[in-house]
N, C-alpha and C positions, 0 to 999 in steps of 0.2 A: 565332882561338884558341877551340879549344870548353871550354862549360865545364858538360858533361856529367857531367862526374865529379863537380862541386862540388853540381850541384843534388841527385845523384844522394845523396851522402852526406850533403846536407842532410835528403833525402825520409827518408833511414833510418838518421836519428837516433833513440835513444830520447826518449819526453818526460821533461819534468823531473818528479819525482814530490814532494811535497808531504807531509810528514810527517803521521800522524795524529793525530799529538798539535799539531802545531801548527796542523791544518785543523779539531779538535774541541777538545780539549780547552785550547789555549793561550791563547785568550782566557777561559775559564773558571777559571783558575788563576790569572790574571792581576788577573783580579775578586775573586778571593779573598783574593787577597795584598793588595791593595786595602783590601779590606772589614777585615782582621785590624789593617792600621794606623789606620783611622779608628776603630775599636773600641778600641782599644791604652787611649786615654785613660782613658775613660770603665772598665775594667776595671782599670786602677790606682786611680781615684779610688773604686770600689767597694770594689777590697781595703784599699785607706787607711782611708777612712769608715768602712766597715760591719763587711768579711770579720774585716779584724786585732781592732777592739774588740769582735768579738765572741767571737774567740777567746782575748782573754786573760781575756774575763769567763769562759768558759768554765771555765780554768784556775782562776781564780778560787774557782770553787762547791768546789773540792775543798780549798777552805783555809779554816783560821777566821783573819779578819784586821780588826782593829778599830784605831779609832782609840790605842788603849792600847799596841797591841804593836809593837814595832820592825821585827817581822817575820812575816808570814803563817808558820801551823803547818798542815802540811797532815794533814786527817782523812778524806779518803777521801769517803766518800757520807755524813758525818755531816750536812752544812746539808742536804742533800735528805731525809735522816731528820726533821730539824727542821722542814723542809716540810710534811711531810706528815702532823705530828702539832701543828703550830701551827694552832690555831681561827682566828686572826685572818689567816693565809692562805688560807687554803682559804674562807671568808668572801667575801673579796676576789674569789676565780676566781668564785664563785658569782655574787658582785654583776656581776663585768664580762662574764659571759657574758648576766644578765640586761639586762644597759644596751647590750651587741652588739645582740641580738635585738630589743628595743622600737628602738631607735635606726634600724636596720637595714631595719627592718621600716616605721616610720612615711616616715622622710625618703623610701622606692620609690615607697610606696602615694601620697603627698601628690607626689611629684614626675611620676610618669605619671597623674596627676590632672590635673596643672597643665599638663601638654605637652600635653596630648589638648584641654584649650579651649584653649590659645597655638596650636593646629594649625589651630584654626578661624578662617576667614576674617571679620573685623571691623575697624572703624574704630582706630588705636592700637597694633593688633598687636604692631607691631614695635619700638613703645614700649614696648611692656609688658614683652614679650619683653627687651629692655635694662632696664630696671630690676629683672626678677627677679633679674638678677644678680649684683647688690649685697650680698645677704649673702655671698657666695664671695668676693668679692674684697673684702671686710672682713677686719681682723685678727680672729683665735681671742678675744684675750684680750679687744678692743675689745667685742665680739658677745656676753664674758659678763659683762664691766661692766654693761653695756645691760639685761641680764638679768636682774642683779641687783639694777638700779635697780626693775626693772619688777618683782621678787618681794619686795622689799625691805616689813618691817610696818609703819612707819613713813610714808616717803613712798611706795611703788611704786603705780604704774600699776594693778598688776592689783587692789589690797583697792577705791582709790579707785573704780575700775567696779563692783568687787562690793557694795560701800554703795551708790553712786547707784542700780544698780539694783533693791537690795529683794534683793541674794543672800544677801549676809552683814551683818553687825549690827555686829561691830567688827572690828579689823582681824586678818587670820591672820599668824602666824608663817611662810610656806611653808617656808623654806630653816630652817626647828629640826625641822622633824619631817622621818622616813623617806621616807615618802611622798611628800610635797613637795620633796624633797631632788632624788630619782630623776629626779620629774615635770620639774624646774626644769634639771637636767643633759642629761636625753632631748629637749626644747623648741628649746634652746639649738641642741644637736647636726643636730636637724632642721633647726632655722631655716638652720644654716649650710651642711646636706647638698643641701637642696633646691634648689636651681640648678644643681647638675652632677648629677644623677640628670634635672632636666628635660631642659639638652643632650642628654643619651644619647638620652632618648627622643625627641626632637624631631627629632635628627638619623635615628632608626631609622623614625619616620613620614612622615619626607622623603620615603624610599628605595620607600615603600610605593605601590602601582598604585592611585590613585585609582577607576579604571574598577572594579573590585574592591567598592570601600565601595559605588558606586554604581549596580552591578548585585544586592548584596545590598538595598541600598533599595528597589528598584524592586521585589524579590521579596518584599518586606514585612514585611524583617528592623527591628528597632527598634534604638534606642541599646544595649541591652544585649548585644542575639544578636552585633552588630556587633563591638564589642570582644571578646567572649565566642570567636568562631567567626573573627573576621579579623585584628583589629589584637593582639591577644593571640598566636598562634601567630606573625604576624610578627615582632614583638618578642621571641619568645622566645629569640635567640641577646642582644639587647642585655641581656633583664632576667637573663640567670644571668653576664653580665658584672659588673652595680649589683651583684646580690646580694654575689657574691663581694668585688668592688673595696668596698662598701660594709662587709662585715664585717673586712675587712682592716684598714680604716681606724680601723672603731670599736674595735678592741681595741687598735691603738695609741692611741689620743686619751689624752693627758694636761691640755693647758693650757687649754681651758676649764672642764673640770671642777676643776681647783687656782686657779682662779682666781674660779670662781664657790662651791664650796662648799668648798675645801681636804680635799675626800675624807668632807666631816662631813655632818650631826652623827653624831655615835659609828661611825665610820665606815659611812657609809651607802652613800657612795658614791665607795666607796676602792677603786679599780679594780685589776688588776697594777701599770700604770704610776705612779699613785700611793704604790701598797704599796713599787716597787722605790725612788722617791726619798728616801720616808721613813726605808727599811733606810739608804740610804746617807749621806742628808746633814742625817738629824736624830736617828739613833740612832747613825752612825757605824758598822754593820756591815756592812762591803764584801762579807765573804763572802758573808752570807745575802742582800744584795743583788744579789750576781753570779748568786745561786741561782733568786731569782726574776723574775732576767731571763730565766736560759736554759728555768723554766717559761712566761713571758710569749711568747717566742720560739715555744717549743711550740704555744702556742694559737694564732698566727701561720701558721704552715706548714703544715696543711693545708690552710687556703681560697688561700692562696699558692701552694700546689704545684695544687691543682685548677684553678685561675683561670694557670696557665703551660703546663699538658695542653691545657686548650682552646685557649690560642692560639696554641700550636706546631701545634696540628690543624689552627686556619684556613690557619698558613701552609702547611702541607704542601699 
């Protein structure tokens, strides 16, 4: 029996053809579907937490509503009017813009201080390296007790050194005056910023080509040119990450500062976040509390929107 004709219509048969979507695109939509439920969570526990309470504060700033009344009266942009014509706010933005900035500003400079000798090879290193990072993983509040102790006129730490040495003659007051006040909140803030500003950088000089430091040595570059001309330009995608990540931070911080100075003396160093607890839970004015959160908020999102452009850029 021939079976010519079977091979025959075997030979010319069409192929099977393979969809394009399911030879491109179908594992890629499959990732995605993927990706949208392990994400699922973490975007309700957003809108719970954050999106919703910040939307009814929202609602909030457009009502006068205090402990007294039965019921929020809504007035429109009247507490943002009161905003911006209360001294003792606008005070507030001022001080926490200055306590961003010095805060912001020391705990970078003092932390790629610290990563650049922990980079150097020495006896201990990696001891050292583990004990810097003790103040980070201390509590906030713990860290301004401690503080406290140490600026305290009476017994602290720091008048006792300045008598033994011949600085000061009796003891100061720090945490009564302005100055002191600032000084004793910004210290605090550093002490407890500088071990995750040093990761960054430690981790960013990992990454860096040794051959590089070591070919500018040989050309008779110094400690300065070095950082100046190598490790500086490297670092530059890590330090506008600290900047940002770091001013985000400081202008949320409430609990060491209420715990080390209660926003005082006469408010000195009464930030947004202390301004907004005050309105709420010791004058009892929700509205104008809700008002100066959604300014608090304000000051928030533009280093938050800058510091989310660039890192949808890296991922791009």
């Amino acid at each position: 029996m021939s079976v010519e004709p079977e091979t025959g219509a075997a030979q010319s048969a069409p192929p099977l053809k393979v969809s394009p979507y399911a030879r491109k695109g179908g594992l890629k939509a499959g990732e995605g579907r993927i990706g949208m439920l392990l994400l699922l969570p973490a975007v309700l526990a957003f809108c719970i937490v954050v999106l919703k309470p910040f939307i009814e504060a929202l609602g909030l700033s457009f009502y006068k509503y205090t402990i007294e009344m039965s019921e929020p009266k809504f007035i429109g942009f009247g507490n943002y009017l009161r905003v911006l014509s209360d001294p003792a706010i606008l005070g507030s933005l001022v001080t926490t813009l200055i306590y961003v900035a010095l805060a912001t500003f020391f705990s970078i400079t003092i932390g790629m201080a610290w990563a650049l000798i922990l980079n150097q090879p020495f006896m201990g290193r990696n001891a050292l390296r583990g004990l810097s990072l003790l103040p980070w993983v201390m509590p906030a509040t713990v860290s301004a007790f401690l503080w406290g102790w140490i600026f305290n006129s009476r017994y602290g730490l720091l008048n006792a050194l300045g008598q033994d040495m011949g600085l000061i003659e009796y003891p100061v007051a720090w945490l009564s005056t302005s100055t002191g006040a600032m000084a004793a909140v910004v210290i605090t803030k550093v002490w407890l910023s500088i071990p995750l500003f040093m990761a960054f950088f430690l981790a960013g000089l990992a990454s860096m080509d040794k051959e590089q430091i070591e070919a500018a040595r040989v050309d008779g570059a110094g400690n300065y040119r070095v950082i100046r001309d190598h490790i500086l330009p490297h670092l530059r995608p890590v330090l506008l990450v600290t900047v940002v990540l770091g001013m985000i931070g400081n202008l949320q911080h409430f609990d060491t500062i209420w715990a080390l100075t209660g926003g005082g003396p006469v408010r000195a160093t009464s930030v947004l976040s202390i301004e907004v607890y005050r309105r709420a839970f010791e004058q009892w004015d929700i509205g104008m509390a809700a008002t100066v959160g959604v300014l608090w908020v304000a000051t928030i999102m533009p280093p938050a929107y800058f510091y989310l452009r660039q890192l949808m850029k890296g991922v791009e």
